[in-house]
PDB file of the backbone (N, CA, C, O) and the ligand in Angstrom, with CONECT records:
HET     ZN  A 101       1
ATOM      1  N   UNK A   1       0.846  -1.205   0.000  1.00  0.00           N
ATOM      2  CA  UNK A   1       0.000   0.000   0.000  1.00  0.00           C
ATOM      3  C   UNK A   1       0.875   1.247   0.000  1.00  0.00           C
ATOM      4  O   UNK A   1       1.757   1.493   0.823  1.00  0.00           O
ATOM      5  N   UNK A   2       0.547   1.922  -0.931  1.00  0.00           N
ATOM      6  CA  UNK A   2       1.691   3.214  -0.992  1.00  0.00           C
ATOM      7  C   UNK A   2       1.129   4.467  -0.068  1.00  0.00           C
ATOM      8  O   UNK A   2      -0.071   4.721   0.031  1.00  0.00           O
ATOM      9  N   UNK A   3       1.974   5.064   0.464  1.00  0.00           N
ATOM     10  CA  UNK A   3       1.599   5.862   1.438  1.00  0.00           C
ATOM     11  C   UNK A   3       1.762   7.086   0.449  1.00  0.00           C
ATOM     12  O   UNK A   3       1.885   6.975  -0.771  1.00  0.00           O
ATOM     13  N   UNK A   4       1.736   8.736   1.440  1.00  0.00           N
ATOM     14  CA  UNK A   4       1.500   9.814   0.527  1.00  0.00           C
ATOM     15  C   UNK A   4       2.620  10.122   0.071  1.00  0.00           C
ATOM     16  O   UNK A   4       2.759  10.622  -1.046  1.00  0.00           O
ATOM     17  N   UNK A   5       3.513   9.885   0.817  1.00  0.00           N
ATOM     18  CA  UNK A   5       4.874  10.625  -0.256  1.00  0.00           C
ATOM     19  C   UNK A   5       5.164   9.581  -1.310  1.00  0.00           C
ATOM     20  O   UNK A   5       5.481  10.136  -2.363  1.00  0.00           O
ATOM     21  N   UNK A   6       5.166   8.282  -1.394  1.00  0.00           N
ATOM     22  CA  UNK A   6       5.111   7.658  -2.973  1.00  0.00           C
ATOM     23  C   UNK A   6       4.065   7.765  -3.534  1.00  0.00           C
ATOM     24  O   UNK A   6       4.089   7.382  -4.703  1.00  0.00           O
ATOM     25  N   UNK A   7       3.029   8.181  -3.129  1.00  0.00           N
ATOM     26  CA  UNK A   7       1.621   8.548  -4.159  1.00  0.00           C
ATOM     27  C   UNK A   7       2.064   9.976  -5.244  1.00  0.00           C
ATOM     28  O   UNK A   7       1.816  10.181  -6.432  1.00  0.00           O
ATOM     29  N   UNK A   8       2.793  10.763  -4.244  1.00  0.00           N
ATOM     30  CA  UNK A   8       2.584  11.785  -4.633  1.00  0.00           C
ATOM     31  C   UNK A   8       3.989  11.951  -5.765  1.00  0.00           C
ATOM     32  O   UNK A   8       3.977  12.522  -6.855  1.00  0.00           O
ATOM     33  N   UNK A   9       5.068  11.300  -5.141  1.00  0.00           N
ATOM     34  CA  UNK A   9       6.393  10.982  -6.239  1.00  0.00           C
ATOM     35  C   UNK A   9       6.119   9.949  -7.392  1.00  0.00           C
ATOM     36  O   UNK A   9       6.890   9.587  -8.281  1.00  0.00           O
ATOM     37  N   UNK A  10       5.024   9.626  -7.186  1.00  0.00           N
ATOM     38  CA  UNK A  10       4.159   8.846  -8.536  1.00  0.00           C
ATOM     39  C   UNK A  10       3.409   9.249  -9.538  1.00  0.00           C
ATOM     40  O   UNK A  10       3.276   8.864 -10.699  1.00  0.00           O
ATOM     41  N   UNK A  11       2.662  10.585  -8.527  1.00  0.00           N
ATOM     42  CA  UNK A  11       1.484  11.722  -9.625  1.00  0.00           C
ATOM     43  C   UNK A  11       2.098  11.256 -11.092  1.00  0.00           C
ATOM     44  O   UNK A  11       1.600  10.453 -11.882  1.00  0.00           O
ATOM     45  N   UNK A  12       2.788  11.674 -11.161  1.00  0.00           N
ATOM     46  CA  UNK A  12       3.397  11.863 -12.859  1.00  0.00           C
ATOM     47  C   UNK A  12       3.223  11.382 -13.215  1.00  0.00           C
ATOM     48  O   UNK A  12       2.290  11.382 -14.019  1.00  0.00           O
ATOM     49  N   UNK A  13       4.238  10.158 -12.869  1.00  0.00           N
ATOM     50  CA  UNK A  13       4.459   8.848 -13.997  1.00  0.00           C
ATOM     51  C   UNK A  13       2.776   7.971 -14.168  1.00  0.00           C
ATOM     52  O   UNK A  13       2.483   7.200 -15.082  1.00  0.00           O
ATOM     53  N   UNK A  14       1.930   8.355 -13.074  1.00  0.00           N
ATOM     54  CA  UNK A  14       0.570   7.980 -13.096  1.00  0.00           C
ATOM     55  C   UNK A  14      -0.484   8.164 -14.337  1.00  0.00           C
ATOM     56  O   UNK A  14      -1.143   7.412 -15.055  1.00  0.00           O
ATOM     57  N   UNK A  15      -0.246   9.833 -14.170  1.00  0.00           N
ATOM     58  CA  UNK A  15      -0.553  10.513 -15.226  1.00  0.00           C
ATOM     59  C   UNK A  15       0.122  10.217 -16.584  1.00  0.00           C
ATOM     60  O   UNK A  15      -0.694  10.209 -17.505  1.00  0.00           O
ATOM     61  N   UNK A  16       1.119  10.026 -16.868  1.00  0.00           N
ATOM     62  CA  UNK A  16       1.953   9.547 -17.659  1.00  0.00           C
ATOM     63  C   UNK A  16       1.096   8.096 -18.337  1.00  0.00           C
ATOM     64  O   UNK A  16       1.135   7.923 -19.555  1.00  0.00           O
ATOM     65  N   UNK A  17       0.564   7.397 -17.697  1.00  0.00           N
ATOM     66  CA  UNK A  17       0.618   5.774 -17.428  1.00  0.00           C
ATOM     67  C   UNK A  17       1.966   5.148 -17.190  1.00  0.00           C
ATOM     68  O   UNK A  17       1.770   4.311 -16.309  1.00  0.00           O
ATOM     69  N   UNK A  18       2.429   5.143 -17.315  1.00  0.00           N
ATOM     70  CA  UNK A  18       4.045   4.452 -16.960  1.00  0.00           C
ATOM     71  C   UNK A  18       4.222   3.854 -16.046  1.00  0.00           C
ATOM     72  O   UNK A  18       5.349   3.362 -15.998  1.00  0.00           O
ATOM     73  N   UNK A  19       3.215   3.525 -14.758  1.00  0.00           N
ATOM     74  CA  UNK A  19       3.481   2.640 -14.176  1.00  0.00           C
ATOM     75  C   UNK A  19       2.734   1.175 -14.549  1.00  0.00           C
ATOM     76  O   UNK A  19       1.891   1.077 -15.440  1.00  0.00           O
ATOM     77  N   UNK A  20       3.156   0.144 -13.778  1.00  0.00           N
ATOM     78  CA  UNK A  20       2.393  -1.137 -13.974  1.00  0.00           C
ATOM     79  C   UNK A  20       1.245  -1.198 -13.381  1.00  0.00           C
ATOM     80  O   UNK A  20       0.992  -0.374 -12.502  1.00  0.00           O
ATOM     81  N   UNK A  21       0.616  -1.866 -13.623  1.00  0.00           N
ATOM     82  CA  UNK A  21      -0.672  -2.042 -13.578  1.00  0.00           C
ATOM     83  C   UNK A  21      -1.047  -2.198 -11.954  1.00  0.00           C
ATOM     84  O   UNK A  21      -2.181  -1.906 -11.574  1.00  0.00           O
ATOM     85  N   UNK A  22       0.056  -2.713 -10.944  1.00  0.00           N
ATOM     86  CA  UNK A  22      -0.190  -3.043  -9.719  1.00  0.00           C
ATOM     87  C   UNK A  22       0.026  -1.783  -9.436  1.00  0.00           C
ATOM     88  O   UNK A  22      -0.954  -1.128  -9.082  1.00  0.00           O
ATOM     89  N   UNK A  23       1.292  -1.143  -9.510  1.00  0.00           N
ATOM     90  CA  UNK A  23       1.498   0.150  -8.943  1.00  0.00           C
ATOM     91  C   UNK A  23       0.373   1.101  -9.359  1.00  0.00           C
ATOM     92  O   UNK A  23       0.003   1.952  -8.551  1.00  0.00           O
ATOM     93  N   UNK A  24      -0.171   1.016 -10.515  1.00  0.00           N
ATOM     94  CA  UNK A  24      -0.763   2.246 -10.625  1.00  0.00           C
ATOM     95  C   UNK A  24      -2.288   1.799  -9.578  1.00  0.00           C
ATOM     96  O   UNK A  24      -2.845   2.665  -8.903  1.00  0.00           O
ATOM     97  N   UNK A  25      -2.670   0.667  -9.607  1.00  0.00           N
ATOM     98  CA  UNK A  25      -3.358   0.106  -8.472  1.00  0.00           C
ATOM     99  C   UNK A  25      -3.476   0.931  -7.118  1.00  0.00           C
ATOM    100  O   UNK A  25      -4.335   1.641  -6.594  1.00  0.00           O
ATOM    101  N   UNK A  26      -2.013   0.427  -6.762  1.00  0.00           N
ATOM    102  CA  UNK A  26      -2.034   0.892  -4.991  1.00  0.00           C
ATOM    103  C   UNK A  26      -2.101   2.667  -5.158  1.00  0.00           C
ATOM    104  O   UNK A  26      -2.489   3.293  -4.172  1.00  0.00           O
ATOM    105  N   UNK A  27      -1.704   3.459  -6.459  1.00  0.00           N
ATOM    106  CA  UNK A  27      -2.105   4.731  -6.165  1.00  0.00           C
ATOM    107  C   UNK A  27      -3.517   5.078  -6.218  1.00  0.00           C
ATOM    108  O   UNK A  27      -4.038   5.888  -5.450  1.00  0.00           O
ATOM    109  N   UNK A  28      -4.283   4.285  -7.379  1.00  0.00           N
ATOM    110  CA  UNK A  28      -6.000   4.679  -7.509  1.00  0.00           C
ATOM    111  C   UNK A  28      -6.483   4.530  -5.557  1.00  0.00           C
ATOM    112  O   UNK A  28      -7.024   5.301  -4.765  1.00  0.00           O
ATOM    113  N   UNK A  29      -6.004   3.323  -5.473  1.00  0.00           N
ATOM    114  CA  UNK A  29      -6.582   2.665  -3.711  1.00  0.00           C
ATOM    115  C   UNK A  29      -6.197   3.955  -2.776  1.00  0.00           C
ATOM    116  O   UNK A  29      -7.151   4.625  -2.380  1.00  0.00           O
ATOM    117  N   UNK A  30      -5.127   4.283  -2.465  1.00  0.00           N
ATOM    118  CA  UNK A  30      -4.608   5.600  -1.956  1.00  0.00           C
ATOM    119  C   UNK A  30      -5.258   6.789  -1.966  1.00  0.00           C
ATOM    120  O   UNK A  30      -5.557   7.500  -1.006  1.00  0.00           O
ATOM    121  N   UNK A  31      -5.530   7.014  -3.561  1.00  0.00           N
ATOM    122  CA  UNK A  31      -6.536   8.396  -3.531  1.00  0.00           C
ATOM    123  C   UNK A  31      -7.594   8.372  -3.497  1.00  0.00           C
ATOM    124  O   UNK A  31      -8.358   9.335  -3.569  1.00  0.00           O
ATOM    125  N   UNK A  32      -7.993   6.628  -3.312  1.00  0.00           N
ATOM    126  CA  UNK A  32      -9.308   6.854  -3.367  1.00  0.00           C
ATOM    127  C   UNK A  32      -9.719   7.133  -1.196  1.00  0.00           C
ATOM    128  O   UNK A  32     -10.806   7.381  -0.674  1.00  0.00           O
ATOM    129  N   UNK A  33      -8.575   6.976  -0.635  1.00  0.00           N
ATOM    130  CA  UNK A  33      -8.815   6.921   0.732  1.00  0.00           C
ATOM    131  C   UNK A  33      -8.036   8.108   1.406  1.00  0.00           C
ATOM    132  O   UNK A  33      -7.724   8.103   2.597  1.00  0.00           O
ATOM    133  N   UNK A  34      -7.744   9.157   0.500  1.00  0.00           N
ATOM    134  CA  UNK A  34      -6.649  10.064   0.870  1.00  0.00           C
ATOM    135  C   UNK A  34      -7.258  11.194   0.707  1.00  0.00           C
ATOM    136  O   UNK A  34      -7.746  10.836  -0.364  1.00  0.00           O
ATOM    137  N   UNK A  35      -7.824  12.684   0.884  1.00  0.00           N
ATOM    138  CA  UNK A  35      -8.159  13.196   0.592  1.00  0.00           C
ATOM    139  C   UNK A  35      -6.964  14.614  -0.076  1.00  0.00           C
ATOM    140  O   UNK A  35      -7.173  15.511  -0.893  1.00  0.00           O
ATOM    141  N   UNK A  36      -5.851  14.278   0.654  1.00  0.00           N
ATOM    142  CA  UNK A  36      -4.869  15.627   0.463  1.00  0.00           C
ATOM    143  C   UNK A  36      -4.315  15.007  -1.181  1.00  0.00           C
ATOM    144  O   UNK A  36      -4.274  15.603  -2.257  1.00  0.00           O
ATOM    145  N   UNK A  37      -4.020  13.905  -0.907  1.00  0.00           N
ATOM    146  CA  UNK A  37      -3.159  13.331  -2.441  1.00  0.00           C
ATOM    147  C   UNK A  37      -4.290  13.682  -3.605  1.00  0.00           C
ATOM    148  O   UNK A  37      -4.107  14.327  -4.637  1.00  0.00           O
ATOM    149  N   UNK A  38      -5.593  13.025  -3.099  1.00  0.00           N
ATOM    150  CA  UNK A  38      -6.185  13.488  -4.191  1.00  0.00           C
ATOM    151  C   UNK A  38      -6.662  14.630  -4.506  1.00  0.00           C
ATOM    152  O   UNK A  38      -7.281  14.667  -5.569  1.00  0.00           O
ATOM    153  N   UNK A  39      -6.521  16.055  -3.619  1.00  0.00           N
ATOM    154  CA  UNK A  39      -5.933  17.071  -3.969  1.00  0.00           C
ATOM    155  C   UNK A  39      -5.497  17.529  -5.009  1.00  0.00           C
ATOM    156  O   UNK A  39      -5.923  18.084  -6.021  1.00  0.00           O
ATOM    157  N   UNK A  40      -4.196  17.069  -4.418  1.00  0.00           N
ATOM    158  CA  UNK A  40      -3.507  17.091  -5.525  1.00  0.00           C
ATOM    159  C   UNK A  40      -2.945  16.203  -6.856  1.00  0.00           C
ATOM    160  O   UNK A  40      -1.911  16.346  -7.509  1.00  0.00           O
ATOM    161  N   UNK A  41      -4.016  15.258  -6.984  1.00  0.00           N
ATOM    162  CA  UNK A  41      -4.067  14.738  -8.116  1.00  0.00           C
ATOM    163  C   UNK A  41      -4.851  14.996  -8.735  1.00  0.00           C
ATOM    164  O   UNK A  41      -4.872  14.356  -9.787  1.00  0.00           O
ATOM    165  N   UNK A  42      -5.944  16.014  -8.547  1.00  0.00           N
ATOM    166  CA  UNK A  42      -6.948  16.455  -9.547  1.00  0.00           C
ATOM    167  C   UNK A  42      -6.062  17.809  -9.986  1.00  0.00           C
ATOM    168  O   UNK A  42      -5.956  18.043 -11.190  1.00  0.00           O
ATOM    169  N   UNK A  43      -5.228  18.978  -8.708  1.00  0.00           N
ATOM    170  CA  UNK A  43      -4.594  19.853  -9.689  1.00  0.00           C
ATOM    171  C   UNK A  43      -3.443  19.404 -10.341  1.00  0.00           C
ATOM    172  O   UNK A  43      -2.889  20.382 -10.843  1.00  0.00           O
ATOM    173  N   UNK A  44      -2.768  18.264 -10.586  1.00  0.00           N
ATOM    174  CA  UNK A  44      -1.706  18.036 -11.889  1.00  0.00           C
ATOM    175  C   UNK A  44      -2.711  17.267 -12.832  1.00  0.00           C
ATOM    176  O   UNK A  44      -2.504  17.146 -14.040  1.00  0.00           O
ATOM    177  N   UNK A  45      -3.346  16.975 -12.459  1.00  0.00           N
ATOM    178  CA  UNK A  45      -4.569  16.590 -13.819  1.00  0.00           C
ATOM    179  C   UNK A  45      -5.001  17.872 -14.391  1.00  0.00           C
ATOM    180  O   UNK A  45      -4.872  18.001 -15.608  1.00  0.00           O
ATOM    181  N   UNK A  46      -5.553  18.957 -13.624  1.00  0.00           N
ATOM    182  CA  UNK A  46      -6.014  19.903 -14.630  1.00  0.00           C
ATOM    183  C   UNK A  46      -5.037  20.840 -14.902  1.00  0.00           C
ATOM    184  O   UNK A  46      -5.347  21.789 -15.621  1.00  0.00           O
ATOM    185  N   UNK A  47      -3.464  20.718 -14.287  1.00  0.00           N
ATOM    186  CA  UNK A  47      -2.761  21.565 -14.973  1.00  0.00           C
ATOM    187  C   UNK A  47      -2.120  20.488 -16.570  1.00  0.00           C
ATOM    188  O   UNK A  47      -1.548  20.847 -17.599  1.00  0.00           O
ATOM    189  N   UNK A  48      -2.351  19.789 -16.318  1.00  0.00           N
ATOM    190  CA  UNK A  48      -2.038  18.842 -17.875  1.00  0.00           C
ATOM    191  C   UNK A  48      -3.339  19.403 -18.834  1.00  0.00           C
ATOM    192  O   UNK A  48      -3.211  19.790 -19.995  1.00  0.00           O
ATOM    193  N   UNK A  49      -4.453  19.360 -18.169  1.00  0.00           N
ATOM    194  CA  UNK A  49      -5.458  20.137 -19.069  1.00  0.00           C
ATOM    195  C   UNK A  49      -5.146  21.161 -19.740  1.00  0.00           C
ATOM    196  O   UNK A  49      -5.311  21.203 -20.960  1.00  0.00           O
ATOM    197  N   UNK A  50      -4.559  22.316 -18.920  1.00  0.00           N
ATOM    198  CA  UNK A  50      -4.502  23.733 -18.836  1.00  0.00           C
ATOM    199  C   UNK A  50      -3.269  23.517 -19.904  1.00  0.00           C
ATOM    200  O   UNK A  50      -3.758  23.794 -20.999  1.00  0.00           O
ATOM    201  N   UNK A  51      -2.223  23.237 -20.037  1.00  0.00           N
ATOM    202  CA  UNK A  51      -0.955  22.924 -20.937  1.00  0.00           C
ATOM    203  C   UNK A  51      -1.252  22.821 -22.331  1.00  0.00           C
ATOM    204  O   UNK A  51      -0.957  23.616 -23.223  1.00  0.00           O
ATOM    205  N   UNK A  52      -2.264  21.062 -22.452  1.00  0.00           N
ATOM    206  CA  UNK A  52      -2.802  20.804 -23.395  1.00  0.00           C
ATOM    207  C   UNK A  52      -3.613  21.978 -24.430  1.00  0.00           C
ATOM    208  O   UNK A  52      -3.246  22.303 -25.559  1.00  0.00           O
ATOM    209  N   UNK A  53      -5.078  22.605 -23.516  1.00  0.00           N
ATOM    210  CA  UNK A  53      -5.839  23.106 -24.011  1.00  0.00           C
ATOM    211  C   UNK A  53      -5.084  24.570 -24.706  1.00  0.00           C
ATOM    212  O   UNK A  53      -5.511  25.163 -25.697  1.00  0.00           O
ATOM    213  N   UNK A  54      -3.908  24.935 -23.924  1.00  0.00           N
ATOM    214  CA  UNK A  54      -3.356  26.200 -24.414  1.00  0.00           C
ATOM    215  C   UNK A  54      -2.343  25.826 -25.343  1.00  0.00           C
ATOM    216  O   UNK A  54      -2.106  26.692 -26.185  1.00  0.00           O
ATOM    217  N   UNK A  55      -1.800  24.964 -25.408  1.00  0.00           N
ATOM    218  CA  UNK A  55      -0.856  24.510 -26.827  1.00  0.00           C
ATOM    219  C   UNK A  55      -1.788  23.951 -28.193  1.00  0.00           C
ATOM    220  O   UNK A  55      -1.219  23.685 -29.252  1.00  0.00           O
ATOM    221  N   UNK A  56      -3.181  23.822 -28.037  1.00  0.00           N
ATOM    222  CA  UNK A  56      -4.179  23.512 -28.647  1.00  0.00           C
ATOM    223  C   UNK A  56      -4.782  24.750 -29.575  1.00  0.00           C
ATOM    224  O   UNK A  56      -5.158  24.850 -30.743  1.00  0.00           O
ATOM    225  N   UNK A  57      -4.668  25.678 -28.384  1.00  0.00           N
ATOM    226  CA  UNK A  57      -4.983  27.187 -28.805  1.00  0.00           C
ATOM    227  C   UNK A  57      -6.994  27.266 -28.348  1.00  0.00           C
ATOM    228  O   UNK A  57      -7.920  28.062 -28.505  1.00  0.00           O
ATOM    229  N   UNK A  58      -6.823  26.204 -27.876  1.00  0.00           N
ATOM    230  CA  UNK A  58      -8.707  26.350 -27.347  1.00  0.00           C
ATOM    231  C   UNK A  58      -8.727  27.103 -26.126  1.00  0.00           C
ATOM    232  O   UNK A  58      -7.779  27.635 -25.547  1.00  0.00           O
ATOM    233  N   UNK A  59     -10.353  27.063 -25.710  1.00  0.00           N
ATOM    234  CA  UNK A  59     -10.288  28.186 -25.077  1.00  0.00           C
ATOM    235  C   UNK A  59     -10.430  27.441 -23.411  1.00  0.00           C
ATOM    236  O   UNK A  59     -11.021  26.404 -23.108  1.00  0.00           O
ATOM    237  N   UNK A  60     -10.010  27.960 -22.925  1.00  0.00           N
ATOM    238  CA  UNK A  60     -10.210  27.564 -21.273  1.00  0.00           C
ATOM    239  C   UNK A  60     -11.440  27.077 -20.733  1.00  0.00           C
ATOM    240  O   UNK A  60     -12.251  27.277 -21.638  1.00  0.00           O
ATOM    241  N   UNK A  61     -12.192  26.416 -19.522  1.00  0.00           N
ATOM    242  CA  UNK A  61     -13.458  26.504 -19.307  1.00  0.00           C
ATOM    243  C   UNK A  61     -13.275  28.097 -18.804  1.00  0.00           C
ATOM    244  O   UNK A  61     -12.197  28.693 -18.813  1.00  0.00           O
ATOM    245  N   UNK A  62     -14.308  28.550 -18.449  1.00  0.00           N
ATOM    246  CA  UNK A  62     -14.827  29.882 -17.413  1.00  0.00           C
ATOM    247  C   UNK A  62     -14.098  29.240 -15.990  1.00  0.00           C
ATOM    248  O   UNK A  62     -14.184  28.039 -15.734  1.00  0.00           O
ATOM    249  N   UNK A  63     -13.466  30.081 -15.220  1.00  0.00           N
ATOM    250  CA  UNK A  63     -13.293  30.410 -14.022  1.00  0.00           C
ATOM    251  C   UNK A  63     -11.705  29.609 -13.640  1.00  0.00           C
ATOM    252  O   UNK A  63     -11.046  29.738 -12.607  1.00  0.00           O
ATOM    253  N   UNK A  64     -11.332  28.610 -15.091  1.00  0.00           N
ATOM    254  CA  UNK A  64     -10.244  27.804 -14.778  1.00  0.00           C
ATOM    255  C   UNK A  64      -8.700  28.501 -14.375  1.00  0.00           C
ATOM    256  O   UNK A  64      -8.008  28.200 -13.403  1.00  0.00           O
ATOM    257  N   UNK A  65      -8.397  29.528 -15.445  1.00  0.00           N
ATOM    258  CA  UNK A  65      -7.163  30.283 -14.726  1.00  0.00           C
ATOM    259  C   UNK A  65      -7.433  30.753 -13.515  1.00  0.00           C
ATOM    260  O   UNK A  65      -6.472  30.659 -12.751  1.00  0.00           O
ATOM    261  N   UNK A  66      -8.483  31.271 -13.016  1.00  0.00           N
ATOM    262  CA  UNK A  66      -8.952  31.657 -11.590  1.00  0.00           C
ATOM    263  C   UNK A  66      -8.867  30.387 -10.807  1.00  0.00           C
ATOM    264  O   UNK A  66      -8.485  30.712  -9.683  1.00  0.00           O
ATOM    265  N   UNK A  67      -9.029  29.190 -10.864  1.00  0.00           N
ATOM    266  CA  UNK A  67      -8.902  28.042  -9.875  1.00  0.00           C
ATOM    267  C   UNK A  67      -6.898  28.034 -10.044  1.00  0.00           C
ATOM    268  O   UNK A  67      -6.179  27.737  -9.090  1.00  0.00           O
ATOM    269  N   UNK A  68      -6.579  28.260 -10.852  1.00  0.00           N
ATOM    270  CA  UNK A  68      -5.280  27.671 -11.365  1.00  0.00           C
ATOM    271  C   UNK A  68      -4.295  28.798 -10.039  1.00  0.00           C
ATOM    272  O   UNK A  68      -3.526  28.473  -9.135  1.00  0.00           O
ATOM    273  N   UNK A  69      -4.824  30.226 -10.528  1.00  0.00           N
ATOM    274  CA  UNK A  69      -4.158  31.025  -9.624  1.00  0.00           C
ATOM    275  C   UNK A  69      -4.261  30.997  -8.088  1.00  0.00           C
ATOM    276  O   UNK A  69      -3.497  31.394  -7.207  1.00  0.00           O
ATOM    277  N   UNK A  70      -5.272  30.489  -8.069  1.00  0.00           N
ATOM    278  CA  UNK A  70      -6.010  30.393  -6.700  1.00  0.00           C
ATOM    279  C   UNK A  70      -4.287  29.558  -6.041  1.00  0.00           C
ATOM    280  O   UNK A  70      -3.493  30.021  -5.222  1.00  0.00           O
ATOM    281  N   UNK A  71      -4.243  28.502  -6.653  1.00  0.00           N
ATOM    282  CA  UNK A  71      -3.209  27.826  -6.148  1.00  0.00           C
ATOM    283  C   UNK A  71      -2.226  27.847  -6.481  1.00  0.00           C
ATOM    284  O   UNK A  71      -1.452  26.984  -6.068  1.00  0.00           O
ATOM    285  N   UNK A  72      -1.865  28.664  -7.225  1.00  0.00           N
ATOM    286  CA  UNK A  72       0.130  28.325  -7.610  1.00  0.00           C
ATOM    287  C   UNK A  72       0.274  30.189  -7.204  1.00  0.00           C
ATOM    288  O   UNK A  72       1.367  30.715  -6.993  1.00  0.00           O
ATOM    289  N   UNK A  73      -1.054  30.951  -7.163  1.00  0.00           N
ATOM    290  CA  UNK A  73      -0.959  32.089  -6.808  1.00  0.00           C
ATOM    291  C   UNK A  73      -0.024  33.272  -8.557  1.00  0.00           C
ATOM    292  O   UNK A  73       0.679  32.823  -9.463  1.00  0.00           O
ATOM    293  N   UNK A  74      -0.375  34.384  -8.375  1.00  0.00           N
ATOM    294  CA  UNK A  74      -0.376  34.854  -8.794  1.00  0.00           C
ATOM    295  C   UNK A  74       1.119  35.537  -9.761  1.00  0.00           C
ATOM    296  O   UNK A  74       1.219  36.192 -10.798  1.00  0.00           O
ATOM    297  N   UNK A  75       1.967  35.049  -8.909  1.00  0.00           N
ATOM    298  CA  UNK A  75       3.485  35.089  -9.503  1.00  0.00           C
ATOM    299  C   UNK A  75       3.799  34.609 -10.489  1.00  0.00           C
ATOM    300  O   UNK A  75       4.253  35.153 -11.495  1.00  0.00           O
ATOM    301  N   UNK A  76       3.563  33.440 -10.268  1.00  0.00           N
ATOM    302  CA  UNK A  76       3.594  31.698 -11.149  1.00  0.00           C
ATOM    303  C   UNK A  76       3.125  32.351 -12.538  1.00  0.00           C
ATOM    304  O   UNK A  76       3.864  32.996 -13.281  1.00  0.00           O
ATOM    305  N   UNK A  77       2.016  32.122 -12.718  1.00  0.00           N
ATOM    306  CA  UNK A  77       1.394  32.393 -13.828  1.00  0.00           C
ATOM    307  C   UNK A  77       1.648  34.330 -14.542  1.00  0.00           C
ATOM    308  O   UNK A  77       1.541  34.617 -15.735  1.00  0.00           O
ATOM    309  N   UNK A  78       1.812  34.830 -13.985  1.00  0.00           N
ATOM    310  CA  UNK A  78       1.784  36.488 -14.361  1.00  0.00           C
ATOM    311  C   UNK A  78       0.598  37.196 -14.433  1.00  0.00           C
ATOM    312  O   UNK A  78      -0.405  36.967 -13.757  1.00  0.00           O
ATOM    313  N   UNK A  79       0.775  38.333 -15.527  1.00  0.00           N
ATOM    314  CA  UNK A  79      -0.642  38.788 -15.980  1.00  0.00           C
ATOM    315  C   UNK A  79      -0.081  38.607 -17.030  1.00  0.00           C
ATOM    316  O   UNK A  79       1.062  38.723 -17.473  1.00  0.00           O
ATOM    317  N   UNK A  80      -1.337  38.211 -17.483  1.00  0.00           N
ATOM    318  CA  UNK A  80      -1.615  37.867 -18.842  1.00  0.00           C
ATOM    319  C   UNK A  80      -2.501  38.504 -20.009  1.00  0.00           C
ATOM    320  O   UNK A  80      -2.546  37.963 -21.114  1.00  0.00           O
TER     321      UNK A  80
HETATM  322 ZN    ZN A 101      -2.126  10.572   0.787  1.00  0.00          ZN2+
END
């Protein structure tokens, strides 16, 4: 059973798929009982969104750079 700091040194390669099928296992089981990991596995999921959709050239949902800043705060990102 992977605890939070290998859940979270996993995000990636999760997202990625790159792990095996067991490992990526014990992370679904984890977030599904974790509330902080899965946290933060929904924001590197929607910053892969946010990457995607802007190298796409589409348009954002409504309010998404506002969730985005909310958390990496206002430095990170600039004005835009
Ligand atoms: Zn956790």
């Amino acid at each position: 059973m992977a605890d939070c700091q290998e859940t979270l040194n996993e995000l990636e390669s999760y997202l990625d798929s790159e792990l095996s099928e067991g490992r990526a296992n014990e992370i679904i089981t984890h977030l599904k009982g974790c509330t902080d990991c899965q946290g933060a596995y929904e924001f590197h999921a929607d910053l892969r969104t946010a990457i995607k959709t802007k190298a796409k050239n589409e348009e954002l949902p409504d309010g998404f750079l506002d969730r985005l800043r909310d958390c990496l705060g206002d430095d990170v990102l600039g004005a835009e």
